[in-house]
C-alpha atoms as one frame of an Amber mdcrd trajectory, in Angstrom:
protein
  -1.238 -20.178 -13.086   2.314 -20.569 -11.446   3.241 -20.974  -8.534   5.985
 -19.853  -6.635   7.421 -19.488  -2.891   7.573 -15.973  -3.173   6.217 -12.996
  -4.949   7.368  -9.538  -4.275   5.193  -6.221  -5.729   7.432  -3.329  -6.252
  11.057  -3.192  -6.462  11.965  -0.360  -4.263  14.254  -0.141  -1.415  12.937
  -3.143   0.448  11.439  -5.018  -3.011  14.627  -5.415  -4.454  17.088  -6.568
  -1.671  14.261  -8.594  -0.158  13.001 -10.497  -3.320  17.685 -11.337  -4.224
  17.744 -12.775  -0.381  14.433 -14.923  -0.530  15.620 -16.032  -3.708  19.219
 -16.884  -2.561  18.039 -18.632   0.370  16.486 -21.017  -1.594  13.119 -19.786
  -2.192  11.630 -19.721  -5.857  11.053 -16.041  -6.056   8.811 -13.280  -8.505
   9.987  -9.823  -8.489   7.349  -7.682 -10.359   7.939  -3.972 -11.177   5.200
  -1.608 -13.228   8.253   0.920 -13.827  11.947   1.186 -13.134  14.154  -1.189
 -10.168  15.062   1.346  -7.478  11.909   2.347  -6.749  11.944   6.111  -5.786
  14.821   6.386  -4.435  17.072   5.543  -7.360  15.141   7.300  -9.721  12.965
  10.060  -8.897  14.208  10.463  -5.368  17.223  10.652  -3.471  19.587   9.921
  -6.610  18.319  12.355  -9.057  17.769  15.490  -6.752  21.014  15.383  -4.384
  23.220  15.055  -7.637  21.222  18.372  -9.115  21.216  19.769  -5.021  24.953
  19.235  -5.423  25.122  21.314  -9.202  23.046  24.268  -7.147  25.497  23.876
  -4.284  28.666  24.786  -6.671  26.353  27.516  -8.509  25.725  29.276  -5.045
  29.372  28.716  -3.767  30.531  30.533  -7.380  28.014  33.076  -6.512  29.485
  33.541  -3.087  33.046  33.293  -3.228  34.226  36.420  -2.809  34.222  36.652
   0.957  36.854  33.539   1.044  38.645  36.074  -1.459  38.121  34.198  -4.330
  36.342  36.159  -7.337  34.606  34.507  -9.514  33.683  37.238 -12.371  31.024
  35.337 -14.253  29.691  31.842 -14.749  26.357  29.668 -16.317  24.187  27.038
 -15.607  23.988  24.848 -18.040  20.884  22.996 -17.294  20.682  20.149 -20.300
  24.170  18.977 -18.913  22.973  19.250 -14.966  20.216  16.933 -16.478  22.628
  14.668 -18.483  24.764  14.285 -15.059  21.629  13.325 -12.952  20.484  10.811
 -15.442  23.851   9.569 -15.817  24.153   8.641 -12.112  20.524   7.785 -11.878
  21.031   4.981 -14.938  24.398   3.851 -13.407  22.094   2.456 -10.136  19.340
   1.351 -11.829  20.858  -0.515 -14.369  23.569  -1.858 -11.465  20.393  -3.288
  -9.323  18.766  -4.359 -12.277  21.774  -6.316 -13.395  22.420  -8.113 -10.393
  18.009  -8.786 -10.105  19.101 -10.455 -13.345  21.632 -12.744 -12.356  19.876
 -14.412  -9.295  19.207 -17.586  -9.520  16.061 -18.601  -8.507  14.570 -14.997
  -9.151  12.493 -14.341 -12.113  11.661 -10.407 -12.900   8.795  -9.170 -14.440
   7.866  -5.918 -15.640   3.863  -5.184 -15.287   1.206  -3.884 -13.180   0.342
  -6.635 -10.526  -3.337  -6.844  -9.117  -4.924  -9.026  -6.514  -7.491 -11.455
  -7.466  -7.367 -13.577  -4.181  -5.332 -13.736  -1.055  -2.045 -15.376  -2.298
  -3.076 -14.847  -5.903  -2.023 -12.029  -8.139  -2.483 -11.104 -12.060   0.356
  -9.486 -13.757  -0.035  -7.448 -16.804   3.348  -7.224 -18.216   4.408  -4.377
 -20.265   4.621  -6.648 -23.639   2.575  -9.552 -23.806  -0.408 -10.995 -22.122
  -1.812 -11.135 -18.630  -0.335 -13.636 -16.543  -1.401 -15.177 -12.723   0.681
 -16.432 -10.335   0.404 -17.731  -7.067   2.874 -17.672  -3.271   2.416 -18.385
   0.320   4.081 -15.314   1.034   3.536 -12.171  -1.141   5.280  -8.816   0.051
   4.343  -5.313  -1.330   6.469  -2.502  -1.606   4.803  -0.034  -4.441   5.729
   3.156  -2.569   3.701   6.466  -2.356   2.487   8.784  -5.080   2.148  12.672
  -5.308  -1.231  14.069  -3.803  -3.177  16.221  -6.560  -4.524  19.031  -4.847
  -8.029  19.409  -5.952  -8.055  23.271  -7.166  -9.763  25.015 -10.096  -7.856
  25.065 -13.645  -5.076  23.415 -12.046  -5.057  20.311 -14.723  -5.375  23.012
 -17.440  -1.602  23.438 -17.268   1.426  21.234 -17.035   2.224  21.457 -13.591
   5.354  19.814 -12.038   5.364  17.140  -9.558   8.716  16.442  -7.905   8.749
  13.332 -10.693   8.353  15.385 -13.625  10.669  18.424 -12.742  13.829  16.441
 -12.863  13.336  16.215 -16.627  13.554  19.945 -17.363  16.525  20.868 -19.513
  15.756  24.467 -19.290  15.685  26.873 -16.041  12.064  28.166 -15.083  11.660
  31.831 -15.095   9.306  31.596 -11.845   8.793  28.275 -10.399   5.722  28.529
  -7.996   5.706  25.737  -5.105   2.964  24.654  -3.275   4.495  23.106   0.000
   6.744  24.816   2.074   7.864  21.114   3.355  10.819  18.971   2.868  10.000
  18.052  -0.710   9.324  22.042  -1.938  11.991  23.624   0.170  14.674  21.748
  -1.408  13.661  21.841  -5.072  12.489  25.688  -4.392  16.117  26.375  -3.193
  17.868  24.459  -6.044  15.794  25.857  -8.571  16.560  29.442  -6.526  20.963
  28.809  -7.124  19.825  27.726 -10.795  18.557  31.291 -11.340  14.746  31.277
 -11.095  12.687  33.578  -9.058  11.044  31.167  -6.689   7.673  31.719  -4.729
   6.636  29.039  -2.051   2.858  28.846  -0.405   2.736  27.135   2.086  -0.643
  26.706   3.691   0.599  25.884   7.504   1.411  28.786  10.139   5.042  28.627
   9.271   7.476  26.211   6.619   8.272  22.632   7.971   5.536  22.954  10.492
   6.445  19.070  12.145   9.410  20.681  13.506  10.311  22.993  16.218   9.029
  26.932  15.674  12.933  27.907  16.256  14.058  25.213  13.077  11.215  27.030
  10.789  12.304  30.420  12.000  15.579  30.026  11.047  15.245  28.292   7.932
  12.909  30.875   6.651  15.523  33.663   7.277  17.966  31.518   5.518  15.852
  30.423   2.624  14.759  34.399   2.206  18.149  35.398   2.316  18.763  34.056
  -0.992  15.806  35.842  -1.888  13.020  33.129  -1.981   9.330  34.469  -1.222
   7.777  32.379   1.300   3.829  32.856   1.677   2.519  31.269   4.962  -1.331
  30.882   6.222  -1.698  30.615   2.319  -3.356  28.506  -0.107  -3.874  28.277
  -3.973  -7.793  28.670  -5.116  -7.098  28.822  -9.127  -5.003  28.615 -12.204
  -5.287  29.905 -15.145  -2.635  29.529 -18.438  -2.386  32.894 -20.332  -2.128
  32.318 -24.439   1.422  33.451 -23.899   2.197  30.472 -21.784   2.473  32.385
 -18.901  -0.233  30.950 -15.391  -2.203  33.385 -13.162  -2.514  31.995 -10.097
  -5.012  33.233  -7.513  -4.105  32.357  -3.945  -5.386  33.336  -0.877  -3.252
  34.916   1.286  -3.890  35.825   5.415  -7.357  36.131   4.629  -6.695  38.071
   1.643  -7.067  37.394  -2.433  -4.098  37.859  -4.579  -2.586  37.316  -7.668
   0.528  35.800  -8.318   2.139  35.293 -12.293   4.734  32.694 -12.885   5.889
  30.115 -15.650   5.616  26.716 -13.715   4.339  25.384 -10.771   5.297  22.384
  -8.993   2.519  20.356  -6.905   4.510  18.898  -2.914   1.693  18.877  -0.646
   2.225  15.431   0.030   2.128  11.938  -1.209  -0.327   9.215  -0.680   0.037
   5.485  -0.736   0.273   3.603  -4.279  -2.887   1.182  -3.446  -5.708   1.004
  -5.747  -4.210  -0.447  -8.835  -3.418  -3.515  -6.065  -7.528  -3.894  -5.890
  -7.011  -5.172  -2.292 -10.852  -5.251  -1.982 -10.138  -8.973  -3.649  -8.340
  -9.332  -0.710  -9.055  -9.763   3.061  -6.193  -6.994   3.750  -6.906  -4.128
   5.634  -6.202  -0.777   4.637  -6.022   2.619   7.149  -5.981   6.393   6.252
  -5.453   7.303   2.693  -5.427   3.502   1.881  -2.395   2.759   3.855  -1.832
  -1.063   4.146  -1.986  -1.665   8.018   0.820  -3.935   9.249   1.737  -5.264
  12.336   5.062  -4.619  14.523   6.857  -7.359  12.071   5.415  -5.769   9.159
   2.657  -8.205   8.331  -1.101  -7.659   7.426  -3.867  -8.750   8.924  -3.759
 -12.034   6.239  -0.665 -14.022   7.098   1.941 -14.408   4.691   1.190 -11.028
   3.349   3.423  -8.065   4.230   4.047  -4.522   3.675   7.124  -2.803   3.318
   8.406   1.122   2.702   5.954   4.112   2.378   2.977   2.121   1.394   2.055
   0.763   4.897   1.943   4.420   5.653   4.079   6.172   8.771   7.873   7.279
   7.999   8.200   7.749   4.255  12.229   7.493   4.118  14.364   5.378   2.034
  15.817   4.255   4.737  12.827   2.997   6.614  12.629   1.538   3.847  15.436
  -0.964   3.579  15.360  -1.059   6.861  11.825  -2.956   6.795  13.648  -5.441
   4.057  16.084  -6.197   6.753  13.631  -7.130   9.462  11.227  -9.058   7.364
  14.610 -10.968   5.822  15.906 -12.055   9.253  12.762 -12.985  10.714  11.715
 -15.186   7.745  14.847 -16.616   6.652  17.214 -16.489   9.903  13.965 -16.994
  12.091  14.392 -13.899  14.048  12.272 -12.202  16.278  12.605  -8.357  15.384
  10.004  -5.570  15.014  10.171  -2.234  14.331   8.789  -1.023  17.649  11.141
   1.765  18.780  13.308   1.927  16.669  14.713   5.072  15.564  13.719   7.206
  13.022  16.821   9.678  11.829  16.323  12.031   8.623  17.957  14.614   6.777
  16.127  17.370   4.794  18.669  18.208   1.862  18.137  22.375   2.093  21.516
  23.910   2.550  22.481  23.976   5.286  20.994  20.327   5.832  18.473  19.555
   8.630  19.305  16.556  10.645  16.860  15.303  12.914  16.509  12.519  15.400
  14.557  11.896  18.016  12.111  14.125  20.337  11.600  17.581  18.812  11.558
  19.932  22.536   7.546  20.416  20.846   7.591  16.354  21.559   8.959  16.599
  25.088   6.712  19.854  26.200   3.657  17.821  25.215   4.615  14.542  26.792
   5.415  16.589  29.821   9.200  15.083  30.518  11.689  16.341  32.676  13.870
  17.646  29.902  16.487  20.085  29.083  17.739  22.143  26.131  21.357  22.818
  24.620  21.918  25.032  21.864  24.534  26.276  19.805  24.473  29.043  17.228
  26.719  27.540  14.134  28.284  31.405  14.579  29.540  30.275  17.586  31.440
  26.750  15.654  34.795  27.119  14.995  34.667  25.024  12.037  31.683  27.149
  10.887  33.618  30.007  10.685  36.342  28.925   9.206  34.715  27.401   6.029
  32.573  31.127   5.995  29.024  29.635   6.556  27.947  30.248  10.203  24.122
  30.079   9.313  22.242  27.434  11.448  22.489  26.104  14.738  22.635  23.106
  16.426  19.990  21.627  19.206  19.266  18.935  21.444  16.968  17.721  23.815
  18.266  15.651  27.006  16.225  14.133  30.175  17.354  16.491  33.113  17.516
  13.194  35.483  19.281  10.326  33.437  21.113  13.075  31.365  19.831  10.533
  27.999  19.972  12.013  25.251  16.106  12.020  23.765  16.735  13.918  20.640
  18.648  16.316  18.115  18.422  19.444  15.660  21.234  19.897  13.756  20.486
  22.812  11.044  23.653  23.669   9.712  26.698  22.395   7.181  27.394  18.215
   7.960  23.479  18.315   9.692  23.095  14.863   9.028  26.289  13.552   9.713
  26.106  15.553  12.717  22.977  13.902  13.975  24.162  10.623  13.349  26.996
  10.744  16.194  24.107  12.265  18.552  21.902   8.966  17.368  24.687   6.196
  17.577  25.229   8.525  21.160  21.148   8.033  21.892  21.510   4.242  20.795
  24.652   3.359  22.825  23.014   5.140  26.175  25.902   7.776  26.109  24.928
  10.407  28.120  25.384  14.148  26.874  28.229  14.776  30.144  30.123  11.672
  28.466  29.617  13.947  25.090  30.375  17.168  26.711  33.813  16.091  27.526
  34.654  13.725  25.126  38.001  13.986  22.895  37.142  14.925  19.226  39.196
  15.504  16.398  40.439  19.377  16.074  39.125  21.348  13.884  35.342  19.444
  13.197  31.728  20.523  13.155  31.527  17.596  15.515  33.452  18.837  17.850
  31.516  21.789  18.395  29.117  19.369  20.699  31.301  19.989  23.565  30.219
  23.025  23.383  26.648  22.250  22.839  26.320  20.630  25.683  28.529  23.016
  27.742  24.990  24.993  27.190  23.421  23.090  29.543  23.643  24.388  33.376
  23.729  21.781  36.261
C-alpha cells in the first residue's frame, strides 16, 4: 500500500487544478481518473456542444440572411466534419491538461476506477494492470454527475442518446425526440433543429425551464417554436418500441391524453444524478444526502475530516464553474490557510439556446415568495438599439432590484450577449452598485450593454 499526502478522485474542473497545486506546494500527490482529464466539461460538456452550438449558429444565420440583404441561395451541413471540428477542439484541451498533469512534479496520474475500502484508504483498478491501494490524510473527490435513466417500458430496447453519446453522431437525425424541455434538451433540441432535423421536446413540467420565471419560459417557447420545434408540456413518455425498419414508436401521454409519436432517435435529459456508488462510501463513515449526494460542509468537507467534495457530486449547482470555483476555495484554505466558504456566494449561469439565457441572482418568483420589497425593470430586446441593428430583436432583458436600497438582487438577460450581459449586472450586484448608478452610467455607443440605461429607466420612482 502507498502512501501519499494527497489523493484526488476525478479529474474534473476542481480534480485537476486542485491535485497540480497540492502537488506544487509540496505535497506528494495521486490524481486518479476512470476516463478522460477534463472531466465533463472538456469532453462531453461545455467544449464539445458550444463548438457544434456555434456550427448550428452559422447554419441558422445562412438560413436567415436575407433580411440583412444578403442571399444565401443554398448551403449543407456537413455533419462528419462538424464532428471532426468538435473533437478537434475537445482533444486540443484534454490532451493540453493532460500534458501539463504530466509534467508536475510531485504528481503521479493514474488511470482506473478508485473505490473506498477505509476512511483515508482507497483501491485503484487501473485500466491495464492490477489493483493497487493507496493511502492520504486528505483525499478529495470530484467524479461529477451522471445522466438519470428514466425508468420507462422498452426504452433500453433501443439506442437512445444521452447528451454523452449524441456528440458522436456523424450523421443528422431525421426526428430527434427529447425528453427534457430543460437546459440540457433545449440546447441540443435547437442545434439539432439548425442541423435540419425535425425536433419534438416533452417536457413533463407545466411549461420548458420551469426553475425560471413564467415570462423567461414564455418567451423562449415562442422563440424555440418559431424555428419550428414542437414543444409538448404536462407530458410524459410511457413506452418505446423499435419498428424492424429502425424507426421507434413512442407512446406518451399528453394533457391527460395517449398519443403516438414516430421518430428516429431519442435523447434521454431529465437530469443527472451524482457519480457515487462505484466510490462504495458505505466502507466509509461519509455521509451521503438525496440521490447519494456527498454532504459537505460550508468549506467543502465531509462529515470525516480530511475528506472533501468538490463539483456536481456534493450535489447543489451543477456548473463548471462551481466547479473550479470549489478547487479554488479548498486550495487557499489548505495551502494559503484561508478561511473561505462558499456561503453566499453567487451563482451566475448561462443556458447556451440562442439567444443565450443569462441568469444571476433572485428570479422575481424568488423575491414574491420571500416576500421582499422589490421592483421590476424590463426591456424588450425590440426596444435595444444594438438589437436592431444586428436584425435579432427576440428576447428581453430583466431585473429584479430592492425598492429601498435600490441593490440590485438579480438578472434575466434572454437575448444575444445574455451572459456577458449578466455578468456586468453581477460584478454590479457584487460591487454594491446600485441600479440609479447603472441607470446613468456612461457606456460605450452602440452596445447591448448599454441598453441597461434603459432597463432601468423602466423603473418609476
Amino acid at each position: 500500500m502507498k502512501q501519499y499526502d494527497a489523493i484526488v478522485i476525478g479529474a474534473g474542473q476542481a480534480g485537476g487544478p486542485l491535485a497540480k497545486k497540492l502537488a506544487q506546494s509540496g505535497m506528494k500527490t495521486l490524481l486518479v481518473e476512470k476516463k478522460w482529464i477534463g472531466g465533463t466539461c472538456v469532453n462531453d460538456g461545455c467544449t464539445p456542444t458550444k463548438t457544434m452550438i456555434a456550427s448550428a449558429k452559422m447554419a441558422y444565420l445562412a438560413a436567415n440572411s436575407s433580411p440583412l440583404g444578403v442571399k444565401i441561395k443554398s448551403f449543407s451541413v456537413n455533419m462528419p466534419a462538424i464532428k471532426k471540428r468538435k473533437d478537434d477542439v475537445v482533444h486540443l484541451f484534454r490532451n493540453g491538461s493532460q500534458s501539463g498533469l504530466e509534467a508536475t512534479k510531485n504528481l503521479d496520474l493514474l488511470f482506473g476506477e478508485a473505490e473506498f475500502i477505509g476512511d483515508k484508504t482507497i483501491s485503484v483498478k487501473p485500466n491495464t494492470g492490477k489493483k493497487r491501494e493507496f493511502k492520504a490524510e486528505l483525499i478529495f473527490i470530484n467524479t461529477g454527475v451522471k445522466t438519470v435513466i428514466p425508468e420507462i417500458e422498452g426504452l433500453e430496447d433501443i439506442d437512445y442518446l444521452t447528451s454523452t453519446t449524441i456528440l458522436d453522431l456523424d450523421n443528422v437525425p431525421k426526428h430527434l425526440l427529447v425528453l427534457g424541455g430543460n437546459y440540457i434538451g433545449l440546447e441540443f433540441g435547437q442545434m439539432f433543429c439548425r442541423f435540419g432535423s425535425k425536433v419534438t421536446v416533452l417536457e413533463r413540467s407545466g411549461r420548458i425551464v420551469p426553475r425560471e420565471d413564467e415570462d423567461i419560459s414564455e418567451e423562449l417557447t415562442k422563440i424555440l417554436e418559431a424555428e419550428e420545434i414542437k414543444i409538448h408540456t404536462n407530458t410524459t413518455a410511457t413506452q418505446f418500441k423499435k419498428k424492424a425498419n429502425g424507426k421507434i414508436i413512442a407512446t406518451i401521454f399528453c394533457n391527460g391524453k395517449e398519443e403516438k409519436i414516430k421518430c428516429s432517435h431519442v435523447l434521454i435529459a431529465v437530469g443527472r444524478t451524482p457519480q457515487t456508488e462505484a466510490l462504495n462510501l458505505a466502507k466509509t463513515r461519509v455521509k451521503t444526502g438525496e440521490h447519494g449526494a456527498i454532504r459537505v460542509n460550508d468549506k467543502l468537507e465531509t462529515n470525516v475530516k480530511g475528506i472533501y467534495a468538490l463539483g456536481d457530486v456534493k450535489g447543489g449547482p451543477a456548473f463548471t464553474h462551481i466547479s473550479y470555483n470549489d478547487y479554488t476555495i479548498v486550495y487557499r484554505n489548505l495551502v494559503h490557510k484561508e478561511n473561505l466558504t462558499i456561503k453566499n456566494r453567487p451563482v451566475p449561469y448561462c443556458m447556451f439556446t440562442d439567444p443565450q439565457l443569462g441568469r444571476i441572482g433572485l428570479s422575481e418568483a424568488d423575491a414574491a415568495k420571500q416576500k421582499l420589497n422589490y421592483k421590476v425593470a424590463k426591456l424588450p430586446m425590440a426596444h435595444v438599439a444594438r438589437a436592431i441593428e444586428t436584425g435579432d430583436t427576440r428576447g428581453f432583458m430583466k431585473a429584479i432590484v430592492d425598492a429601498d436600497t435600490k441593490q440590485i438582487l438579480g438578472a434575466a438577460i434572454l437575448g444575444q450577449e445574455g451572459g456577458e450581459i449578466m455578468t456586468i449586472l453581477q460584478m454590479a450586484m457584487m460591487g454594491g452598485i446600485t441600479y440609479e448608478q447603472i441607470r446613468w452610467c456612461v457606456f460605450a455607443h452602440p452596445l447591448y450593454a448599454e441598453s441597461l440605461n434603459n432597463l432601468f429607466m423602466a423603473i418609476t420612482v
